[in-house]
C-alpha positions, 0 to 999 in steps of 0.5 A: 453211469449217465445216460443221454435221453437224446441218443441213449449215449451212456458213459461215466466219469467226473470229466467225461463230456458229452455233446448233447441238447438239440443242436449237439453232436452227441459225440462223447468225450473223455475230458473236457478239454477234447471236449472243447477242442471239438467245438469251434465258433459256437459249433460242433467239429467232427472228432476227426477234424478236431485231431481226438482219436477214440478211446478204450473204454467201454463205451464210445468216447473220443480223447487226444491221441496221447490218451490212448497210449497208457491209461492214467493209473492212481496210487491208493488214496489218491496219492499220485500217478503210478508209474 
């Protein structure tokens, strides 16, 4: 897990994004394509406005709505999506 010194955010994962720094929102994000769809001419949208739902994780993030329907579940050895 990855903590920010900023706001004491904690999350994990390769593609988990957060907002940090000093002019950051320091919102989190669970890939980096909601990530980016937060950010609009050099600033920060609220998640609300950028169309990101939050997620169920254990800690706060915010994803596209699509990614709160069916959590992406791997095969074994990474060998493809279980259905």
């Amino acid at each position: 897990m990855t903590t920010c010194p900023t706001c004491e955010a904690v999350w994990g994962g390769m593609n988990t994004g957060h907002c940090g720094g000093r002019d950051g929102c320091h919102h989190t994000f669970a890939s980096l394509s909601a990530f980016d769809l937060h950010r609009h001419g050099g600033h920060c949208r609220t998640p609300q406005d950028a169309g990101l739902v939050l997620t169920d994780r254990a800690y706060v993030r915010f994803g596209h709505p699509a990614d709160t329907e069916r959590p992406t579940q791997w095969a074994p050895g990474g060998q493809g999506i279980l259905a």
